[in-house]
C-alpha positions as CSV (number, residue, x, y, z in Angstrom):
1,X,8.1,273.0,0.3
2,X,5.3,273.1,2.5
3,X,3.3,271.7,5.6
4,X,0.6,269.7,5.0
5,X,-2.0,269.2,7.4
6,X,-5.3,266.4,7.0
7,X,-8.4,268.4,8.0
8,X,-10.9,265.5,8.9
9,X,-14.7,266.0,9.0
10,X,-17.8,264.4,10.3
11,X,-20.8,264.9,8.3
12,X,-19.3,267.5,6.5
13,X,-18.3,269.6,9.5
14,X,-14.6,270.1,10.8
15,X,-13.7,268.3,14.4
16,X,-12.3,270.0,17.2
17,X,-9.2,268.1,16.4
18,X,-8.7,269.2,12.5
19,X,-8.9,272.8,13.6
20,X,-6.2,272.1,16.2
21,X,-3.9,270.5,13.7
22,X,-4.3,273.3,11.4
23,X,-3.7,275.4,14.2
24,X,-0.6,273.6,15.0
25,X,0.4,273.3,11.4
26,X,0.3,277.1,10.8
27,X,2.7,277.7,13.7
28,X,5.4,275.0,12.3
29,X,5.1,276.6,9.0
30,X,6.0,280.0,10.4
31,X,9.0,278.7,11.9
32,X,10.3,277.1,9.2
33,X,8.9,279.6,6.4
34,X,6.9,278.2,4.4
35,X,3.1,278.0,3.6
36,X,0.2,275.9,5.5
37,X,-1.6,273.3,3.1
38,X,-4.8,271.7,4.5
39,X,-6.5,269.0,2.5
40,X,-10.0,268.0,3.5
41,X,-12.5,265.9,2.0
42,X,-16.5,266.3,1.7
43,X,-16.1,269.5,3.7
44,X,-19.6,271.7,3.8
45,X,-17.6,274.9,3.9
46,X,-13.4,274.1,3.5
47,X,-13.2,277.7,3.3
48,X,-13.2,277.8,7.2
49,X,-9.8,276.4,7.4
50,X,-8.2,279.4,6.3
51,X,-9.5,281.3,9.9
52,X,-6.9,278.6,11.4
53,X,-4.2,279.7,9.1
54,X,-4.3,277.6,6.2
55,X,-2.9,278.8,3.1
56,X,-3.7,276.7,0.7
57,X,-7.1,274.7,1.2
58,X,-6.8,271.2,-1.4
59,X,-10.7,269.8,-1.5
60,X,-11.6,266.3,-2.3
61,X,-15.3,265.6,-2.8
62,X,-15.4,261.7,-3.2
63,X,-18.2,259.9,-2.4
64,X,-16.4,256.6,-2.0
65,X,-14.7,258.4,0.8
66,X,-17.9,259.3,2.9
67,X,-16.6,256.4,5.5
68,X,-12.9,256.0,6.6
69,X,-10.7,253.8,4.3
70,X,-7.8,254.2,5.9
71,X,-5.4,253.2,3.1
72,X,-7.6,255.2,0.8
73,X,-7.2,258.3,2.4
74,X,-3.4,257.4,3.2
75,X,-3.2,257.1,-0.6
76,X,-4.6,260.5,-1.4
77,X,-2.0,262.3,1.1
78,X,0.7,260.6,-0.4
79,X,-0.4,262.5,-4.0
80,X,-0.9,265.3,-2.5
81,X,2.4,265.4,-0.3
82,X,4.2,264.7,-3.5
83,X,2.7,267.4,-5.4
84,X,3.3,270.3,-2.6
85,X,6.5,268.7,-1.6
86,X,5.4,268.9,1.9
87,X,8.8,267.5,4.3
88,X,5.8,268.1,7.4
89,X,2.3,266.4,7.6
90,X,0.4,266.7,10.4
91,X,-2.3,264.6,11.5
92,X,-4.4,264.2,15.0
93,X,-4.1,261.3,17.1
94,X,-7.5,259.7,17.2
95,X,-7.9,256.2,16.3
96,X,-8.2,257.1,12.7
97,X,-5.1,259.3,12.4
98,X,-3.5,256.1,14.4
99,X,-4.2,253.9,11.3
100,X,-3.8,256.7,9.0
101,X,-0.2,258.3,9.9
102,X,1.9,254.6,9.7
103,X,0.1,253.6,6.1
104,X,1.3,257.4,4.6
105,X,4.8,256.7,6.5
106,X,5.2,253.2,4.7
107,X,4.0,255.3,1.4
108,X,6.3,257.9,1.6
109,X,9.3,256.5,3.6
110,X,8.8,258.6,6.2
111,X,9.2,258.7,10.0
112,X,6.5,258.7,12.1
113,X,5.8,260.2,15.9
114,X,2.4,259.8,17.6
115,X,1.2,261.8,20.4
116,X,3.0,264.7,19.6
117,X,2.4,267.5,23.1
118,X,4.1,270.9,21.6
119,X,5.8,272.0,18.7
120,X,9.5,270.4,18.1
121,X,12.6,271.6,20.3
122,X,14.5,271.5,17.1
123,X,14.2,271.8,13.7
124,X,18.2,270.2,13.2
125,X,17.7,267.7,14.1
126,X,14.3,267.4,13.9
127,X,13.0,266.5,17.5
128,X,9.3,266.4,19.0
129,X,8.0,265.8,22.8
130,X,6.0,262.7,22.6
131,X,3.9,261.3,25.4
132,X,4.9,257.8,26.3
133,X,4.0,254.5,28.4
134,X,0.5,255.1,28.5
135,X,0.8,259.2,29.1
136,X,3.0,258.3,32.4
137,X,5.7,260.0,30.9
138,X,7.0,261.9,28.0
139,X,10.4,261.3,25.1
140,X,11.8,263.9,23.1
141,X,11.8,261.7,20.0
142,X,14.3,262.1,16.4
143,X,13.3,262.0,13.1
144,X,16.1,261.9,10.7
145,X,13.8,261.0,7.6
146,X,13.5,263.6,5.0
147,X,9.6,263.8,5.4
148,X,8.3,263.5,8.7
149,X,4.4,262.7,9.8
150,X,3.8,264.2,13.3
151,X,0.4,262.9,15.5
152,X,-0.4,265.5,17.6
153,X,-2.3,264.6,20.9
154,X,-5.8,265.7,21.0
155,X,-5.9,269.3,23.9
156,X,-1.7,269.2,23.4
157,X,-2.0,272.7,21.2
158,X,-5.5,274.2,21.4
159,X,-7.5,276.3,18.4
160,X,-6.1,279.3,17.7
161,X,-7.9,281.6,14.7
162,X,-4.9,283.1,12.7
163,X,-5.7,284.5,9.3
164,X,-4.4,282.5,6.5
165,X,-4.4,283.2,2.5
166,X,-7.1,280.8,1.7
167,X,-6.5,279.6,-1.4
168,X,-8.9,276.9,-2.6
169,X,-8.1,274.2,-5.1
170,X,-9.9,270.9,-6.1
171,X,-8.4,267.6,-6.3
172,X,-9.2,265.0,-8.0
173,X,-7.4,261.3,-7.8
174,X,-7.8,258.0,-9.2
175,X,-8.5,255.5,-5.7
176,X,-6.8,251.9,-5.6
177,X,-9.8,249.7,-4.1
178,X,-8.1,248.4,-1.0
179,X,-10.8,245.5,-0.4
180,X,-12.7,247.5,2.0
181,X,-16.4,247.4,2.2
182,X,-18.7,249.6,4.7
183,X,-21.6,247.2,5.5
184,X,-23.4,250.0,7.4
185,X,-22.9,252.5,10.2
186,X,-24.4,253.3,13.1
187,X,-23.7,256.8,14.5
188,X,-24.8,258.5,17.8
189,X,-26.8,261.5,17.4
190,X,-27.9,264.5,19.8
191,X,-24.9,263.4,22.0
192,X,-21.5,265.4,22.5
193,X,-18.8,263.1,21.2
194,X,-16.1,261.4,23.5
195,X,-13.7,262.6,21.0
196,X,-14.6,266.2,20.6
197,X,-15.8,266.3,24.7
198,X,-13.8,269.3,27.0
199,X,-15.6,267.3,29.7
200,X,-16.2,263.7,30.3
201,X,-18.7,262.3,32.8
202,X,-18.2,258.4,32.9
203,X,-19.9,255.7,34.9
204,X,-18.8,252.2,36.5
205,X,-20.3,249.1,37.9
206,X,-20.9,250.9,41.0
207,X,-24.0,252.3,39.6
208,X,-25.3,248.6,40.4
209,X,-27.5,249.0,36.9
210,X,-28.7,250.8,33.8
211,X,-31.6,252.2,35.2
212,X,-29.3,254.5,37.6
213,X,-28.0,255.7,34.7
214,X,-29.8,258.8,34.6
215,X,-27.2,260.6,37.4
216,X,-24.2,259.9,34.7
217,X,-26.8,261.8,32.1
218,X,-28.4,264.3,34.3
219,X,-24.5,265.4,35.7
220,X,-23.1,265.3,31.8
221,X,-26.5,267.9,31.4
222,X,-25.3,270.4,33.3
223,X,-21.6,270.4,32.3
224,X,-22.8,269.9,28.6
225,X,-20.2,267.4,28.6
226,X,-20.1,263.7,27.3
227,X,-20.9,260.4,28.6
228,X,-18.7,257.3,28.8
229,X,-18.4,253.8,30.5
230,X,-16.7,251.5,31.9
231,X,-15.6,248.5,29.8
232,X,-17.4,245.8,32.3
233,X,-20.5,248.5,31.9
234,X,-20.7,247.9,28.1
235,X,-19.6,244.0,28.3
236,X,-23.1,243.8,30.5
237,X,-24.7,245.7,27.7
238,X,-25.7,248.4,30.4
239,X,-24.2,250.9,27.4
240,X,-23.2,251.0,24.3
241,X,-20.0,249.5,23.1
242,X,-19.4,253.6,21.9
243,X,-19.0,255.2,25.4
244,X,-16.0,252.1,26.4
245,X,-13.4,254.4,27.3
246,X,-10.2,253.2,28.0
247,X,-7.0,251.5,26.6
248,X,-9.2,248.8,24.9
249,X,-11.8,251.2,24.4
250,X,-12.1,255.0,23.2
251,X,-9.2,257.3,24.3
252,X,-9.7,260.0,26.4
253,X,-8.1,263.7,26.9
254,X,-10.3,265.7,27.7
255,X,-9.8,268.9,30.3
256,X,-12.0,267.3,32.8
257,X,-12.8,263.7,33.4
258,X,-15.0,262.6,36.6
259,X,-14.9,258.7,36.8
260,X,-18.0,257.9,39.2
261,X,-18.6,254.1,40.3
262,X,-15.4,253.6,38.6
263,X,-12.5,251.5,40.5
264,X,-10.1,251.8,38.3
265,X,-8.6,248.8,36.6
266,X,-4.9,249.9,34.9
267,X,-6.4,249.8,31.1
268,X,-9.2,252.3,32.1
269,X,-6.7,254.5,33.9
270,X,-4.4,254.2,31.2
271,X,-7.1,255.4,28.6
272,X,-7.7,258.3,30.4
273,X,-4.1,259.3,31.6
274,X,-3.8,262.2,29.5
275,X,-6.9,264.0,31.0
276,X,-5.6,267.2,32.3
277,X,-8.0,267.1,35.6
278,X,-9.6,263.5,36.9
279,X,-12.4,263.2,39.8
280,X,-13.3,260.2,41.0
281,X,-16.8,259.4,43.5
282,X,-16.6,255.6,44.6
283,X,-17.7,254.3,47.8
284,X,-13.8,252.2,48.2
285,X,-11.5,254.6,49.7
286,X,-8.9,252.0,48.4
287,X,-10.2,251.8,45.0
288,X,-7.3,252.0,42.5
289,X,-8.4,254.9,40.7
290,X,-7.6,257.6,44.4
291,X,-4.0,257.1,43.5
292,X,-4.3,258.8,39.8
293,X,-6.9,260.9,40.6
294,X,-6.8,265.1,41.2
295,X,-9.6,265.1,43.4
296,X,-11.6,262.3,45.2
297,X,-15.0,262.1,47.0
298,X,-15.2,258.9,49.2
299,X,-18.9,258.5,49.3
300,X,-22.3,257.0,47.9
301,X,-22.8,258.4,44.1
302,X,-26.7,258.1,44.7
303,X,-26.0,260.7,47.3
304,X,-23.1,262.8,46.3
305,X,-24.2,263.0,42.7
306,X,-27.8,264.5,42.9
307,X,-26.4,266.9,45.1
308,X,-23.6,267.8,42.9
309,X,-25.9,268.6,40.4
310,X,-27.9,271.0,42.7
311,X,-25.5,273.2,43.4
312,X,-23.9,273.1,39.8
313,X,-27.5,274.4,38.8
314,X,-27.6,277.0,41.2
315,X,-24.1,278.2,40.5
316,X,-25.2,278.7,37.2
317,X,-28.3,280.1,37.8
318,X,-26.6,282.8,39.5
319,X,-23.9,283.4,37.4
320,X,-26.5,283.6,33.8
């Protein structure tokens, strides 16, 4: 028996959410004593898993795998589940865990809880803390199934470095073609990604036009944080369709989100819930998004912004 956790990559290099699953998978394999298996595929250097306390490190190198294939990938986990007769896999809860977790469960006949906060109250019976309704409130789920996939919520655990054995070992598998064809993709480079962000800075309508844009930029600078949008800002093409955060866009916990020119429409809020801190400049003192937020500025971003900035510069200046 063992836990098995899926390490995902971009470009070769482990996300901030595979080395919290591992992280999170070492922890639950303590407590029920047994080993940590990670399974990657096209890592640059797998071996780093094992500073996160994997035990066993099963590689893939596939290149019909470079891009997601949800059911292919599902398909691999499956074998390898079988062959380490793993009752625990662990996966994040990004949008490609989301289509990956429910494909494996269907494979495997398996139960299935997304959005997974801390490790389970119980082992019998087997029951996790969920958040639920849009992050408003949390449910101690049940899984009764003999094998049991657990999506952990992205900043629910954190990244711990906890020696494990190590132990490499290659894998190789036939893949089903499941009808799937990458046509091409387009990635964002030299940017910090939404998904791997501590700190979101994200822009609305209230910015009155792209070329303002450079205060959401300039702020995201000095916080070395990442850059989102609005969903009516990308509809008017002021953005890319990449930076929609929200329920109908990219999900967002991150530590810190500052929503600026943003009023808050419930699938934006709802996307954003599970940040841990929200700020929110708009000129509306009744604009929706005051009632969810931590902290709010009533005020005019072309004026609260810049100065923002100044004195985040100087703070930092004086504290190099």
């Amino acid at each position: 028996m063992s836990v098995l956790v899926f390490a995902e990559v971009s470009e070769g290099k482990f996300k901030k959410n595979a080395l919290e699953v591992v992280s999170y998978g070492k922890k639950l394999a303590e407590q029920l004593g047994t080993q940590l298996t990670a399974f990657t595929i096209n890592a640059e250097t797998p071996s780093e898993l094992a500073s996160y306390g994997a035990d066993k490190i099963v590689t893939i190198t596939n290149n019909a795998l470079s891009s997601f294939d949800a059911k292919a990938i599902a398909t691999v986990a499956s074998q390898i589940a079988q062959k380490e007769n793993s009752k625990v896999i662990i996966v994040d809860s990004s949008a490609n865990g989301a289509y990956l977790a429910p494909i494996i469960a269907g494979q495997l006949a398996a139960g299935f809880a997304s959005n997974v906060v801390e490790l389970p109250i119980s082992m019998e019976p087997f029951v996790v803390k969920r958040k639920a309704f849009s992050n408003k409130a949390f449910q101690h789920t049940e899984i009764n199934t003999d094998i049991k996939i657990i999506g952990l919520a992205k900043n629910a655990f954190g990244v711990f470095e906890t020696a494990g054995k190590g132990q490499e070992e290659a894998f190789s598998t036939e893949l089903i073609n499941t009808g799937v064809t990458t046509v091409s993709i387009q990635q964002a480079t030299g940017k910090i990604s939404i998904a791997d962000a501590e700190i979101v800075v994200s822009g609305g309508r209230g910015l009155k036009g792209p070329e303002h844009w450079g205060l959401i930029e300039d702020l995201a600078a000095v916080l070395n944080a990442a850059t989102a949008c609005s969903k009516p800002v990308s509809d008017l093409g002021w953005r890319p369709h990449s930076e929609h955060v929200g329920q109908t866009g990219k999900p967002v916990a991150s530590n810190l989100y500052i929503a600026i020119g943003v009023s808050g429409a419930i699938q934006h809020v709802a996307g954003i819930n599970a940040s841990k801190v929200k700020v929110v400049i708009n000129t509306d003192p009744e604009a929706p998004f005051f009632k969810v937020a931590d902290y709010g500025i009533v005020g005019d971003a072309f004026e609260v912004v810049p100065e923002l900035i100044q004195k985040l510069q100087k703070f930092k200046t004086q504290n190099s």
